[in-house]
N, C-alpha and C positions, 0 to 999 in steps of 0.2 A: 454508825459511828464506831469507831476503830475502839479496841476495849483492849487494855495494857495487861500485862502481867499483873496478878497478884500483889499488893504493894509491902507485904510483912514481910519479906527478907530485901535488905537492902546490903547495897556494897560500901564499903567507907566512902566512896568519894564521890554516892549520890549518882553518877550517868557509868551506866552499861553501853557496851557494844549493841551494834545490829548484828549481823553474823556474815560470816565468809564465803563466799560463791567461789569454784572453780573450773573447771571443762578443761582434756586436752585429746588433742587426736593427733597419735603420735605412727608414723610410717613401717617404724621398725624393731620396734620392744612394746612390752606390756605397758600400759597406764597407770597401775594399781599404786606403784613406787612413786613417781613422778609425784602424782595426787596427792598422798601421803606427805611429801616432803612440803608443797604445795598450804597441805590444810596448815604443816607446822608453821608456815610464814604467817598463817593467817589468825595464829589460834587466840590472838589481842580481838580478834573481832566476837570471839564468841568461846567458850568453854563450858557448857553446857552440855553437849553432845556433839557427834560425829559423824561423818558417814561418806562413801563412796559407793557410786554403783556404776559398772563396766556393762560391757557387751562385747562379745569375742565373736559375733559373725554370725554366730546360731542360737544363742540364749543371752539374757539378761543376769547379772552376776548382782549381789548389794552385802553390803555389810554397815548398818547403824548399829551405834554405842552409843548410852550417854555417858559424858564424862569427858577430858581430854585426848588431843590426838594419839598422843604416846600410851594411856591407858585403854582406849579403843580398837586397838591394832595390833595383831600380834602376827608374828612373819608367816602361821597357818593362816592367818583371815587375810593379809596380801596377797599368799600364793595361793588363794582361791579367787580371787578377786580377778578373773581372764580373760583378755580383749586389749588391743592399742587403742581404744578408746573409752574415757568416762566423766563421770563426774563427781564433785567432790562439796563436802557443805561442813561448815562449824556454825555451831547455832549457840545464842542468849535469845530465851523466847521474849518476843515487845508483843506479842499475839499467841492465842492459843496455849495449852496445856504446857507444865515442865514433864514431862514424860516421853518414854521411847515412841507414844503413838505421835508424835510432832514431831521428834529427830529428824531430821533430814539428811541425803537427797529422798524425796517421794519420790516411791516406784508404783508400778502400777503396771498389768497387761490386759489387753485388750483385742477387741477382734482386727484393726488394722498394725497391730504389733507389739512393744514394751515402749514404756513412757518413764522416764525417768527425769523427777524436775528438783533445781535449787533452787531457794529464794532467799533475796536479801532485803527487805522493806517492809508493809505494812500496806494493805489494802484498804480503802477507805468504804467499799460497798460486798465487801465477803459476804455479810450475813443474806444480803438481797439477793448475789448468785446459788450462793449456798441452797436459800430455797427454794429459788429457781431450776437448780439441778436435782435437789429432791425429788420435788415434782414431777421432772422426766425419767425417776426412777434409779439417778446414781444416790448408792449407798457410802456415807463417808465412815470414816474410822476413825477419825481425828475430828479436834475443837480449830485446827489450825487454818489460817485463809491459804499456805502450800496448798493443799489437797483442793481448793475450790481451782486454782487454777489446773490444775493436772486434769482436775473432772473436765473443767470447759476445755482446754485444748484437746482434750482424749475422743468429744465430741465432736470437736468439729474434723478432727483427722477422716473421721469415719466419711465426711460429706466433702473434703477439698484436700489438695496435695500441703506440703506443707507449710509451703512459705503463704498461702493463702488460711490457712487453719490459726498458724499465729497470730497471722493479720487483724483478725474474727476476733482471738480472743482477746488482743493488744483493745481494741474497741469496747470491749464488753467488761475489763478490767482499768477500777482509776485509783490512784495512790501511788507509793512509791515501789520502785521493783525491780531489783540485777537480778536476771535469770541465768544460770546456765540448765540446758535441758539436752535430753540425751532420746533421739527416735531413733530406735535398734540400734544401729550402729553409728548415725549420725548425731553430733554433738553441737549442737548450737549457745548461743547466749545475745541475750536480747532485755535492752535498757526502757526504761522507763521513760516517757517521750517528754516529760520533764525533766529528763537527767540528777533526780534526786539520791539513789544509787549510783557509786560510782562500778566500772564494769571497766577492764581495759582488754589489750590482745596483745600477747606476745611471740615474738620466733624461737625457739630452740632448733637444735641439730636437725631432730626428726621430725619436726610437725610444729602445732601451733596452740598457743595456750592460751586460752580466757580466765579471769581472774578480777577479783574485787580491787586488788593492788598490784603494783608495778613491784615487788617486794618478794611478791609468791613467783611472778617470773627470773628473779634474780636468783632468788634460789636455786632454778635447775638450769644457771647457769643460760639464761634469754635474753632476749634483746626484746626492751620494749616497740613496741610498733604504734601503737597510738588510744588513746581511747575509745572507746564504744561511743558511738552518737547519740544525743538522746533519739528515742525513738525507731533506732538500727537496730535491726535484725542483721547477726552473723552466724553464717552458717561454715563451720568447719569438712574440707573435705576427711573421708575416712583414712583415707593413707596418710595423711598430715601433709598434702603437697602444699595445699594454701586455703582459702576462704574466700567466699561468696557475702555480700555486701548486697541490704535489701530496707531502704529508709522506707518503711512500713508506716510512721505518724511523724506531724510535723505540727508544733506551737510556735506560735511566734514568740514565746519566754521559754525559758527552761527554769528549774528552781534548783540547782547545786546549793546541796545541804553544807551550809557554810562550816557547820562543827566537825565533817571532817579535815580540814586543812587544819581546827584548832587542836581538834584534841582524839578524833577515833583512829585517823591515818596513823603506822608508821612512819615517825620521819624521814625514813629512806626510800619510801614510794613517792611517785610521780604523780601527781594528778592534774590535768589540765595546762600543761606543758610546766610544772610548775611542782620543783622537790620541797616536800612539805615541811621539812626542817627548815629549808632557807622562807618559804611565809611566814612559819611560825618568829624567825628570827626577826622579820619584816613587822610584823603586826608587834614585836616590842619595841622596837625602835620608834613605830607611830605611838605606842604606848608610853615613852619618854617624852615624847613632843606633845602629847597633849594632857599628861597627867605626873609630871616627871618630878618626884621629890628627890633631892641630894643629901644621901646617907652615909653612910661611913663603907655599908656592905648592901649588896644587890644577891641578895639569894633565890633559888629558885626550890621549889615544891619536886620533888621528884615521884617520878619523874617527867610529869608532864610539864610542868614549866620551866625545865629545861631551856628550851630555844628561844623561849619569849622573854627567857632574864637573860639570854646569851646577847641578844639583840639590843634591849635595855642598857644594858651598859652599856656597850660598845655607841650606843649612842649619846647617854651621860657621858664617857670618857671625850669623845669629839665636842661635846660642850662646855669642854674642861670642868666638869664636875669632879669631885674626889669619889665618889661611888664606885667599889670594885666588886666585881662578879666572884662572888665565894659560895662552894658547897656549905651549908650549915647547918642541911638534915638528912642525915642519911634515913637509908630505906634496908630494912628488912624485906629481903627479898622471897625469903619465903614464906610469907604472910602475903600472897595474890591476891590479883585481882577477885578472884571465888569464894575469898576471907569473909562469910555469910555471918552480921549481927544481927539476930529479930530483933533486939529493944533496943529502943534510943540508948540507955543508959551504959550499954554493952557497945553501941556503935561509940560512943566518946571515950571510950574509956578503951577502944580499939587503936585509938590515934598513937598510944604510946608503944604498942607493940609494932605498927607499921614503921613507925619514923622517930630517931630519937638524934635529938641535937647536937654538931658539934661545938661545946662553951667554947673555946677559943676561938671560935669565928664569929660567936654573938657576945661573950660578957663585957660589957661597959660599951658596946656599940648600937650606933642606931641601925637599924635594918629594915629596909625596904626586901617585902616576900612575895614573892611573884608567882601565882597560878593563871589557869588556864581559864578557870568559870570556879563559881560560886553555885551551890546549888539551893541546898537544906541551912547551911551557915554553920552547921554542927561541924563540919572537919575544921573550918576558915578559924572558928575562936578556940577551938584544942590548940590548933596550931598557932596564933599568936600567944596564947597562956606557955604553952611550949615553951618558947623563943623568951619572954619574959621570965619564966623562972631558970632559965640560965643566961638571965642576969644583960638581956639587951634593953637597953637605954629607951629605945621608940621603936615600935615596929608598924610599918606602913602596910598596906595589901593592897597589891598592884596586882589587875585581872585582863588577862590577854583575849576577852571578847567582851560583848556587849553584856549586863545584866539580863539572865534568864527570869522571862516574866511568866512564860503560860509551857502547858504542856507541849512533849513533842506526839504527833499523832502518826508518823512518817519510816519510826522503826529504831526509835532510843526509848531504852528504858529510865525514862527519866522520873521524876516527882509529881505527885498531883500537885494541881495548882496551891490548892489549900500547904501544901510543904514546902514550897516554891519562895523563899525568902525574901526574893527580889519583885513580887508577885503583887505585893500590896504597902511594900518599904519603901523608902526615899532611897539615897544613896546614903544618905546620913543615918539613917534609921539602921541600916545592915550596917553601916561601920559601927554604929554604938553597941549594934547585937554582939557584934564580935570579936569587940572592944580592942580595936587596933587604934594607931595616933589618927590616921587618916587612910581613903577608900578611895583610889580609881580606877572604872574600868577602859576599854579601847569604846570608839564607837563605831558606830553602825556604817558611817562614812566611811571609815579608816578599813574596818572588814573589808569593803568593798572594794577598795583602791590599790589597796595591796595584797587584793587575789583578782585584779584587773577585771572585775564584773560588776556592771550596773546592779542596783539592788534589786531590780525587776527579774534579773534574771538569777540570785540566789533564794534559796529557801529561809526564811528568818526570824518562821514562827515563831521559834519558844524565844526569842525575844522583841516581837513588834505584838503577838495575837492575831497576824494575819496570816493565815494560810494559805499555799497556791492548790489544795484542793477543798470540793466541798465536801465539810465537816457538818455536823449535827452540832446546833448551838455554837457557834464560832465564824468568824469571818473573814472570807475570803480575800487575796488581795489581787485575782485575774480570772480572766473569762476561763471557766471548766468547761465549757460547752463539749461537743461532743469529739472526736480529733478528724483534722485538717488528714488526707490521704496524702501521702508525697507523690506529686503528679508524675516524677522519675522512676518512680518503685516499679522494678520489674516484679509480674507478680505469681512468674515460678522458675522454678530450677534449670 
């Protein structure tokens, strides 16, 4: 069973990041810059720590930080960092230690070369490989499920080429997983064959980029090319001419972690042919049609509920409602994401320093307040108390996903169940915890219809309790059995 972070430091708004994977193999300049620019797009996924490692043709190059991108890098640690090819990682640990020994990319050398791995997910049977690989004598250094996989693929390098060594260890690894990986000078990245990580590939000038977001490729100025398949292996050439395509596992579901369309994606990446600002706009508009009170003011939570009040209205206004879309909390923006309370008492009393009201857009009005998810319920009733002492008439709380009932075990640092508000509450019971006029959230349906996927084929744990892998004590909602081979896959270079 997957074993989360620590649970004594928490972030105000209860759900952390998974972390950011990137790879690029570029023709005709260094990597080191590209990557860097790269982690900045990413750095919403994770701010923990940092790290790039290159290869320039004859050695393995690495530099991990913990901390942010801009604190991790300085223009000595780039211009050491030498090779047109590498990889790149931002991490929030959901597994393993908060220390430099988990930072990521994992490097590693070995007798068939240097190994260099990013991960973004959560492994559901670590500890089983883990000592499995003891066993055969690999020594780890880390508490993190990264290093299990580095060890098995390091392994099987030694015994097959390498699109047969991933294969190996794609089979012998289950949970959720974007890899980018780096063999001496080749850069691959390869998805989880449930597509729970999202993984995409992009073109620039010189070569070709992999990447958790569509986002990281805009930044160096790319053109998205498509997402990683579940399941796909792609292997980057070294000059950056183009990539190699190798469907290595194939399920008949996939599970697309619905939470990032609601709330981990930036809105300006792409996933699933599908910009994530305009779902988010989408799932408030179902949010009006199925839970839609008419208020004086439609405000939104920033800045995550942003697009899901943008959408709200606009659909309140088309059914002639008087409800307008108004800013009416702003955000201290330098009070982040990393804004660490240990006590409850310090997280409530944080809400006033993150977000402070504007009275002209709430006193003598009703307000409907629009987030993303409900976690703990500790931010949801500062912020109507908020809204109420300056002086709003009724404040409604309108939630642009489903109620979170159970843990995520897939690679968000979310709440144990036991903190999980919505876990053992009615709807009623969390609207009176948090004492707003009235509570609705979107449904499960509505998720599904308007990010065009059967529910069979998203991930929906932390709000059904079913999981699409096997968990310890929990239940499953599809065949984990062992993976289907893509009878297509060629199975070498």
């Amino acid at each position: 069973m997957v074993t989360g972070r620590d649970d004594s430091h928490h972030h105000i708004g209860g759900l952390t990041e998974k972390c950011g994977v990137v790879g690029v193999a570029l023709g005709g300049r260094d990597a080191a810059r590209p990557l860097y620019y790269s982690l900045y797009a990413l750095q919403h996924r994770g701010q923990e720590s940092a790290g790039i490692v290159t290869h320039d043709g004859f050695q393995q190059h690495s530099h991990v930080q913990m901390g942010l991108v801009g604190d991790a890098f300085g223009a000595d640690d780039l211009d050491g960092l030498k090779g047109e090819a590498g990889i790149g990682h931002v991490r929030y640990p959901t597994a393993g230690d908060v220390s430099k020994s988990c930072a990521q990319p994992f490097a590693v050398s070995f007798k068939s070369g240097s190994l260099g791995l990013a991960h973004n997910g959560n492994l559901v049977n670590a500890d089983e490989l883990r000592d499995e690989l003891e066993n055969f004598g690999h020594a780890f250094t880390s508490t993190g499920d990264t290093e299990v996989i580095a060890h098995d693929l390091a392994r099987n390098l030694l015994e097959e080429d390498l699109v047969r060594a991933v294969k190996r260890t794609m089979e012998r690894i289950h949970g959720s997983y974007a890899l980018t990986i780096m063999h001496d000078e080749t850069v691959l990245g390869v998805r989880d064959p449930e597509g729970n990580r999202p993984l995409c590939i992009g073109k620039v000038d010189d070569g070709y980029v992999l990447a958790s977001e569509s986002a990281a490729i805009d930044t160096l100025d790319g053109e998205l090319v498509r997402d990683v398949k579940p399941g796909e292996l792609v292997v980057l050439e070294p000059d950056g001419s183009g990539f190699d395509s190798y469907q290595l596992v194939e399920r008949d579901n996939t599970a697309h972690c619905f939470f990032e369309h609601i709330y981990f994606a930036r809105p300006d990446s792409v996933m699933n042919d599908t910009l994530v600002y305009e779902a988010r706009r989408g799932l408030g508009r179902k949010l009006w049609d199925e839970n839609g009170v008419d208020t004086d003011v439609v405000m939104p939570v920033p800045d995550s509920g942003r697009a899901f009040a943008s959408g709200y209205a606009e659909a309140a206004q088309e059914d002639d409602a008087t409800a307008e879309f108004a800013e009416g909390l702003m955000k201290n923006r330098y009070v982040g994401r990393t804004f660490i309370m240990p006590t409850q008492d310090e997280r409530e009393r944080a809400v006033r320093l993150k977000l402070n009201p504007i009275k002209s857009t709430v006193e003598g009005k009703s307000v409907t307040l629009i987030d993303d998810s409900i976690v703990r319920g500790t931010t949801s009733n500062q912020l109507v108390q908020l809204l109420y002492d300056a002086g709003a008439t009724e404040v409604h709380m309108r939630i642009g996903a489903p109620p979170i009932v159970a843990p995520c075990y897939m690679g968000i640092n979310m709440a144990t169940r036991e903190e999980l508000i919505a876990s053992d509450k009615s709807v009623e019971e969390v609207r009176d915890t948090i004492d707003a006029d009235s509570l609705g959230y979107l449904s499960i349906d509505s998720v599904a219809e308007v990010l065009e996927k059967s529910q069979s084929d998203l991930c929906l744990g932390c709000v059904t309790g079913e999981y699409p892998y096997d968990i310890d004590g929990e239940e499953t909602d599809r065949d984990v059995s062992r993976p289907v081979v893509g009878a297509e896959a060629p199975l070498s270079d």
